[in-house]
C-alpha positions in Angstrom: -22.8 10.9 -12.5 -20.6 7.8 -12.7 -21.9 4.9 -13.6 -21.8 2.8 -10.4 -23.3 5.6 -8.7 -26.5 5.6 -11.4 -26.6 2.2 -10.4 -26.6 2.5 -6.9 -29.1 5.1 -7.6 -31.4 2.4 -9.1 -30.4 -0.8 -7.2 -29.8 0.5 -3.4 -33.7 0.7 -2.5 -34.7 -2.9 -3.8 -31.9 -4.8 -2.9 -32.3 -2.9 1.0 -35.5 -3.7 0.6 -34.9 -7.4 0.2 -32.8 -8.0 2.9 -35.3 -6.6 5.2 -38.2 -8.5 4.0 -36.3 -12.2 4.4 -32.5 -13.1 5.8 -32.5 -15.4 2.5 -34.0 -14.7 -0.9 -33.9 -16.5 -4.0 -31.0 -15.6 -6.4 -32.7 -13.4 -9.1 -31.5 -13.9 -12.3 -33.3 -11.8 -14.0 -30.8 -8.8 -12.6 -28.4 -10.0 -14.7 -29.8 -8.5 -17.9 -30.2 -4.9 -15.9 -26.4 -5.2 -15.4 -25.5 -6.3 -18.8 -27.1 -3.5 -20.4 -26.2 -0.6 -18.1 -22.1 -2.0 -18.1 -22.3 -3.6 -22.0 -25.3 -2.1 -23.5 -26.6 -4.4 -26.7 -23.0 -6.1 -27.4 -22.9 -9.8 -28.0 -22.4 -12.1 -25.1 -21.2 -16.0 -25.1 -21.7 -18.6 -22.4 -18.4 -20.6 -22.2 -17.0 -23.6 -19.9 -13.1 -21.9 -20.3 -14.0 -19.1 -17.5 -14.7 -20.6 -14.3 -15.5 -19.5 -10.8 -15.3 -21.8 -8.0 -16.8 -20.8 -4.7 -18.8 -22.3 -2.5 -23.2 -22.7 -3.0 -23.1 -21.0 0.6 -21.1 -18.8 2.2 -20.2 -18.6 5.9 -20.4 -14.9 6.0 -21.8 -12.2 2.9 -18.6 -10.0 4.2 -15.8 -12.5 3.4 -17.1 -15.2 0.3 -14.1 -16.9 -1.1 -14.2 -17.2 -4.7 -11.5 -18.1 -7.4 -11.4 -17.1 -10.9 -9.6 -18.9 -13.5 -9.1 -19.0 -17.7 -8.1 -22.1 -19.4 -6.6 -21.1 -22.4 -6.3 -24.8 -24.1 -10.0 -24.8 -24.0 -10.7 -21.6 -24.6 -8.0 -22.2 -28.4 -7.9 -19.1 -30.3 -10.1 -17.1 -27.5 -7.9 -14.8 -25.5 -8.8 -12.7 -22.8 -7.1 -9.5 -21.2 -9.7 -8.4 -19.7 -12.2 -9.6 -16.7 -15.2 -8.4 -14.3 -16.1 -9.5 -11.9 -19.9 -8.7 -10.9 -22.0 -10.0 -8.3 -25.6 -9.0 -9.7 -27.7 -8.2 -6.3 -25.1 -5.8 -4.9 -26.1 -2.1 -4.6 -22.4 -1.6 -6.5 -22.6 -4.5 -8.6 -18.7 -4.5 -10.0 -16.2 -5.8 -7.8 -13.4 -5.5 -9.4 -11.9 -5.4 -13.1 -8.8 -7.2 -13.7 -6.4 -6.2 -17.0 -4.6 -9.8 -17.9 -1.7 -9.7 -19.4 0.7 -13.4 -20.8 2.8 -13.7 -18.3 -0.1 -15.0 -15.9 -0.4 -17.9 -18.3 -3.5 -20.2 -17.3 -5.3 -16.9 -15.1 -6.0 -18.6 -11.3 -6.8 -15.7 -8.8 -8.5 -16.2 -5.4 -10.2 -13.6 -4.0 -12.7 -12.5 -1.3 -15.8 -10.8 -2.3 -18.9 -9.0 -0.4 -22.6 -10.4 -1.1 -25.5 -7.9 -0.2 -28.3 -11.1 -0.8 -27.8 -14.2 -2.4 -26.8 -13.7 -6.1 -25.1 -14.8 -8.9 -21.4 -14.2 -9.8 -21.3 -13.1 -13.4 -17.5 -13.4 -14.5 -17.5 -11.6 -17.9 -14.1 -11.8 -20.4 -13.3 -9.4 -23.0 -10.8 -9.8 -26.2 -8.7 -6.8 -27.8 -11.3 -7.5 -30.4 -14.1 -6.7 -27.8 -15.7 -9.8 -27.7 -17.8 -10.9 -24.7 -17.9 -14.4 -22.9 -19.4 -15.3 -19.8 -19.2 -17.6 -16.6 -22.0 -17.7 -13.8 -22.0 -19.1 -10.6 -25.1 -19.2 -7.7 -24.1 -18.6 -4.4 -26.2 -17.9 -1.2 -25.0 -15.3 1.6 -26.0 -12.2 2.6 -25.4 -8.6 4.8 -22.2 -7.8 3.5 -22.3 -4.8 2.1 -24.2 -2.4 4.3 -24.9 -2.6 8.2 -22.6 -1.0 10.7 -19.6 0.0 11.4 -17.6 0.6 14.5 -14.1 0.7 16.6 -11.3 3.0 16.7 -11.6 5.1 13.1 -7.8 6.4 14.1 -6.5 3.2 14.4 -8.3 1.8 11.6 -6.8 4.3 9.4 -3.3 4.2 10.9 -3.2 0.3 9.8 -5.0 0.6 6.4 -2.0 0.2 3.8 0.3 -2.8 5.8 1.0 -5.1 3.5 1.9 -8.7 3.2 3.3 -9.7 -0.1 5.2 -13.3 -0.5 6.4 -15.7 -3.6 5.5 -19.5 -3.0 8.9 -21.3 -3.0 11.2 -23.0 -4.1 10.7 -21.3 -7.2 11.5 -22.1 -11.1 11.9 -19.8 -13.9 9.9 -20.9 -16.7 7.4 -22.4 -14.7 4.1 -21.3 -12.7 4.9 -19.6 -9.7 1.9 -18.5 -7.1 2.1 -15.1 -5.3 -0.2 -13.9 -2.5 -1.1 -10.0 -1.8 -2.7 -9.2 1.6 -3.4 -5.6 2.8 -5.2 -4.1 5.3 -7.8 -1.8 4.6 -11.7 -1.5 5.9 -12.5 -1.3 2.1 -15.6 1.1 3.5 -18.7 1.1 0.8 -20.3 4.1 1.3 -23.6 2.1 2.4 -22.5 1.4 6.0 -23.7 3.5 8.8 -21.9 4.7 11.9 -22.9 2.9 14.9 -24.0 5.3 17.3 -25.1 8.4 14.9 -26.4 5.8 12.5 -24.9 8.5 9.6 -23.3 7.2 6.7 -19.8 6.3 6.5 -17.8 8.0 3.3 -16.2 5.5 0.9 -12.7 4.4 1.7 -11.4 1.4 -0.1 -8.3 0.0 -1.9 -9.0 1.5 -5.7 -6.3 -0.4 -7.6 -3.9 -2.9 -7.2 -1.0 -2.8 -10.0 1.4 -5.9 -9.8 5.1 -5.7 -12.2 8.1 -8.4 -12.6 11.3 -6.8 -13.7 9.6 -3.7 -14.7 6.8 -5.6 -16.6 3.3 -5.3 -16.0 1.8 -8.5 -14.8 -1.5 -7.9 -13.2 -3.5 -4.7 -12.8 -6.8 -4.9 -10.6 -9.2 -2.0 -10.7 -10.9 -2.7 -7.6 -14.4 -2.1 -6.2 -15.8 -2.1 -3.0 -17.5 -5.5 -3.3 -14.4 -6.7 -2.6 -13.9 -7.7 0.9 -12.0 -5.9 3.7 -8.5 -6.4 4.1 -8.7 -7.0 0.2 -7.1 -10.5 -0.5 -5.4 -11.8 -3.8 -3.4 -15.0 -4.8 -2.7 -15.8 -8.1 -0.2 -17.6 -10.5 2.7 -15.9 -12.7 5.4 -17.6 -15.0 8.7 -15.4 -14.1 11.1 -15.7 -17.1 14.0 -14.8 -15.2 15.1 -14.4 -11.7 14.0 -10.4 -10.2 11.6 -8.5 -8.5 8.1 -8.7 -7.8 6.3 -5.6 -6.9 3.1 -4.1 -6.3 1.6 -0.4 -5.5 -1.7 -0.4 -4.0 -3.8 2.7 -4.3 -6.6 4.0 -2.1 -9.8 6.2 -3.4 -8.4 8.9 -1.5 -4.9 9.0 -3.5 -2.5 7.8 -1.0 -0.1 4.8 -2.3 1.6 1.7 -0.8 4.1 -0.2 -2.2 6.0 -3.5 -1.6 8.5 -6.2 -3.4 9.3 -9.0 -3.3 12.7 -11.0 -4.6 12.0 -13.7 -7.0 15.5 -16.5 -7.1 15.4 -19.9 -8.3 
């Protein structure tokens, strides 16, 4: 058994069992120290202010929470990171998504959407080549946004999941920070939602990693859970050291690809 499935073995009753006692409960953080054992077991973890998430205290909707994650390497001196989760510690599936850094991100900025089953906390945990731990937290409130129902045209649904839209912010300079944004559509399906009329669950289908290259490069690779939102959303910033191509391949749990590029000119 996998490991996200033992924990949605263990987590799936309670947490459903929360949001059917009350629409809004208390951010537990006691869950956190369930989740750092089962993903880190008895390794070393430091609280830092050079990880940050920004989000809002209260989301709109538990299906669509806009977060951002970022890494300030001046503060963080001879600390570097190439290695984040992203966790949101009441979720049946608790990992959202792992991203693998690598230096031609410079300063990590990503924004993201994310899926909140209850109010919780975002954990955002960094790792060295070394393997050492560090570790941002953020409260937020929101709720329903990983199980409930689903519905419409599954054909059509399907048909659209992979369309991409991929752009470079410009006027662009080499050398210099550059933002991207990645856009695809796909119901990144958890496995936890239930068929509107039969009320039977719906398999997983979701966007299982996102890998991102410049030149031939790798620049960012995202493995990605299905905390992340539908229609799985990701802008960030990369320093492009000569004029080239952007490109990404997206790839889905059930092995089909999608690819896109962009041209990057100063």
């Amino acid at each position: 058994m996998s490991l996200n499935k033992f924990l949605l073995s263990i987590l799936v009753g309670p947490v459903l069992l929360l949001s059917s006692l009350s629409a809004v409960a208390e951010p537990d953080p006691k869950l956190w120290s369930v989740m750092k054992e089962a993903f880190f077991a008895k390794r070393e973890m430091t609280e830092v202010d050079f990880i940050k998430i920004d989000a809002p205290r209260r989301a709109e909707s538990g299906a669509q929470v806009p977060v951002t994650y970022s890494v300030d390497n001046a503060a963080a001196k001879d600390v570097k990171i190439v290695k984040l989760y992203a966790f949101v510690d009441a979720n049946p599936i608790p990992l959202t998504a792992t991203y693998h850094l690598t230096d031609t991100l410079g300063n990590f900025n990503l924004s993201t959407r994310i899926r909140f089953e209850t109010d919780a906390f975002v954990r955002l945990v960094g790792e060295t080549a070394e393997g050492k731990l560090y570790v941002a937290s953020r409260e937020i409130r929101a709720a329903g946004g990983c199980g409930g129902t689903v519905d419409g045209d599954e054909a059509a649904i399907r048909a659209s999941a992979g369309k991409i839209k991929f752009k470079v912010e410009e006027p662009v300079k080499i050398g210099a920070v550059t933002s991207t944004t990645f856009n695809i559509k796909h119901p990144m399906r958890t496995g936890l939602q239930r068929e509107l009329v039969s009320q039977g669950f719906v398999p997983a289908f979701y966007i299982k990693k996102s890998e991102f290259t410049y030149n031939g490069k790798n620049v960012l690779t995202i493995d990605v859970g299905v905390g992340t939102a539908e229609d799985p959303y990701f802008k960030f910033n990369f320093v492009p050291d000569a004029p080239g191509k952007l490109e990404v391949t997206a790839t889905d749990n059930e092995g089909k690809a999608f690819t896109q590029a962009v041209d990057v000119k100063s």
